[in-house]
N, C-alpha and C positions, 0 to 999 in steps of 0.2 A: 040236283042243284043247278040245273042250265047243261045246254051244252058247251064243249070246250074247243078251241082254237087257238093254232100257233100260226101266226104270220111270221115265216121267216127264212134265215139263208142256209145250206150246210153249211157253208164255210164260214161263218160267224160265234165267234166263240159267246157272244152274247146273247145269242138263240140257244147254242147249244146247253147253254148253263140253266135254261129257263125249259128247256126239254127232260134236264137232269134232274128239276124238281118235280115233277109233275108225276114225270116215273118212280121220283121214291116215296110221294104220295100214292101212288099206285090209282091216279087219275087215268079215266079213258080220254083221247084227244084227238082234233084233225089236225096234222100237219099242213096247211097250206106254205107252198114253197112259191117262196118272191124273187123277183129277179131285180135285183137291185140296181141295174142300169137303165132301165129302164118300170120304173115303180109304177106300180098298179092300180086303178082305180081305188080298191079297195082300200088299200095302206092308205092311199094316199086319202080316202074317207075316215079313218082311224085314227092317225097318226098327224093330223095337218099343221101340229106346229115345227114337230122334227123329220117327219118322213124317212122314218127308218123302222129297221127291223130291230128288236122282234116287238111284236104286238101281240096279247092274247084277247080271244074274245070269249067271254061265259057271259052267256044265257045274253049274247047280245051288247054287252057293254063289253067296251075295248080298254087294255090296261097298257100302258106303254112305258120304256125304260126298263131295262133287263133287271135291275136292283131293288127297283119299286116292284117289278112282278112277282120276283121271289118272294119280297113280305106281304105281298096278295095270297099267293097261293097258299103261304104258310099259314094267314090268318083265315082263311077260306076252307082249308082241309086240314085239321088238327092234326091227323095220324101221322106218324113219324116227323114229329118236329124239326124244324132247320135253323131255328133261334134260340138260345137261351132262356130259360124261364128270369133268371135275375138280371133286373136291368141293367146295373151295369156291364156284365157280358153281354149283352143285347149290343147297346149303342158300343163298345169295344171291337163286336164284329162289323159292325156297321160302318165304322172311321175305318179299319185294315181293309174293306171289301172297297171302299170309295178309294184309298190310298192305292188299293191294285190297278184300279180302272185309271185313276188320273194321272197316277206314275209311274207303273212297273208295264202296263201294257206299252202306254202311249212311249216310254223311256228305249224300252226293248225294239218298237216299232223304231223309231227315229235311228238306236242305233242301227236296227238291218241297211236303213237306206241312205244312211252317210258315208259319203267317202273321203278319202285323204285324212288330210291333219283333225276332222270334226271324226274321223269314223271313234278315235280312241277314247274320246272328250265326252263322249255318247256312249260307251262301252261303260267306260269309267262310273258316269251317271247312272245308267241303267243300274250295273252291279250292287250301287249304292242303295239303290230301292231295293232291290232285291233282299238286301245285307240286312232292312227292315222286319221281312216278313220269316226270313232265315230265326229272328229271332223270336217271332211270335208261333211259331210249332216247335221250338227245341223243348225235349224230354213228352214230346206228345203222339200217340198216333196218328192223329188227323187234328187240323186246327181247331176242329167241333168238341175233341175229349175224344172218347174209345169208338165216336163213330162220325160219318162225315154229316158234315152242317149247311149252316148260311155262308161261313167264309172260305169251306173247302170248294163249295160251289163256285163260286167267286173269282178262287185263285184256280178253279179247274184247269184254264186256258196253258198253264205251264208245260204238263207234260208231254203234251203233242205242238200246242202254237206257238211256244214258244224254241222249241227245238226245231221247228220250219224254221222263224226268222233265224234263227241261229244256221242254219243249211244256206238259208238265201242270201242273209246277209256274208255269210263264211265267217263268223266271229264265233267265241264259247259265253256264254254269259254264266249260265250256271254250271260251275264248274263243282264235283263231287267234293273236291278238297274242301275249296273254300264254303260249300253252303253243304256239308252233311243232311243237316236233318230236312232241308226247302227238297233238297235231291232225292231223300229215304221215302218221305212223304210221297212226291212226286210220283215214284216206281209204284208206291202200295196204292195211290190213288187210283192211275190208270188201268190198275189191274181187276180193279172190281167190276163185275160181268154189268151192272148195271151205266156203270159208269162207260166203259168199254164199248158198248154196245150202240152209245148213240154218238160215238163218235166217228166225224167226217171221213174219209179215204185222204190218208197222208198226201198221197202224189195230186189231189185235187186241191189242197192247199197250198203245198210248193208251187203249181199251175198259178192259184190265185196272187200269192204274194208274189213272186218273178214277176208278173205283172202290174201286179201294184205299186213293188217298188221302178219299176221302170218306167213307169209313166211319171212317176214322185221324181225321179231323179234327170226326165228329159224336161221338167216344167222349171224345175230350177238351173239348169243350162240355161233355159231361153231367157232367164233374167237375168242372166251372167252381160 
């Protein structure tokens, strides 16, 4: 069916979610690895409205947007499905997978790099997304039913990236008490050898975000 391509970053939870499917399609692939500071002819021939990662290439055409490529690959390689057959669970996963990206990443992210009186105001918020998705897997093993899907994919990012920002930023966001089942899930996701397996080197991520946040936090000094 072509051949396959990932343009992308380790440390990108958005690559890594699009590596997570293709593996459980059980698709052969080249990883090509980008460097996002300085972007590549290539992406930047692929990708030239957003210039980002990740991108995949089959048989030559390029798909961009980490969300849009999960329902490529789904719709491309039928075996082990990652969508719902009934629509309404289809578009159900689809609002909670865009809810994660627009406010539980970007919520998480803002609080690691806040400080003072906004750091708790950003905690607060964060938690409240979270408080969302806590209730869309309670009494379930995985958001998908008895096996992982389109939205566990999705919400991958938690059990390692989101307990970075939690180290970096020095705050708890998901805390066992309060989010049981976001937490239970969390532990059984990460453990799956497929799952497991393409995930980045923790201390390369602390490396990444330390950085990130500190450049985020010296850019808003200078506007002070």
């Amino acid at each position: 069916m072509g051949e396959v391509k990932v343009i992308g970053a380790t440390t990108s939870l958005f690559c890594t979610r699009v590596e997570w499917a293709i593996k459980l399609k059980g698709v052969e692939y080249e990883y090509i690895q980008e460097d996002v500071r300085n972007k590549s002819p290539l992406l930047l021939k692929h990708n030239p409205v957003h210039k980002k990662v990740p991108v995949i290439l089959h048989g030559g055409r390029a798909v961009a947007e980490s969300l849009v490529i999960l329902e490529y690959i789904d719709d491309t390689w039928k075996q082990n499905p990652l969508l719902p057959e009934d629509p309404y669970e289809r578009s159900t996963a689809r609002f909670w997978a865009k809810f994660s990206d627009d406010k539980c990443i970007f919520g998480a992210f803002d609080a690691c790099k806040a400080e003072g009186e906004e750091k708790e105001k950003a905690i607060e918020s964060a938690r409240e997304s979270l408080s969302f998705l806590e209730e869309q897997i309670e009494g379930k093993t995985f958001f998908g039913g008895e096996k992982i899907g389109f939205l566990d994919l999705a919400v991958g990012w938690i059990p390692l990236w989101l307990g970075v920002m939690e180290q970096v930023g020095e705050m708890k966001l998901l805390d066992a008490e309060k989010f049981p089942s976001l937490h239970e899930w969390s532990q059984n996701f990460i453990k799956i050898p497929l799952i497991k397996e393409a995930l980045p080197p923790r201390e390369k991520l602390v490396d990444y975000f330390t950085a990130s946040v500190n450049y985020m936090r010296s850019l808003a000094s200078q506007k002070q």
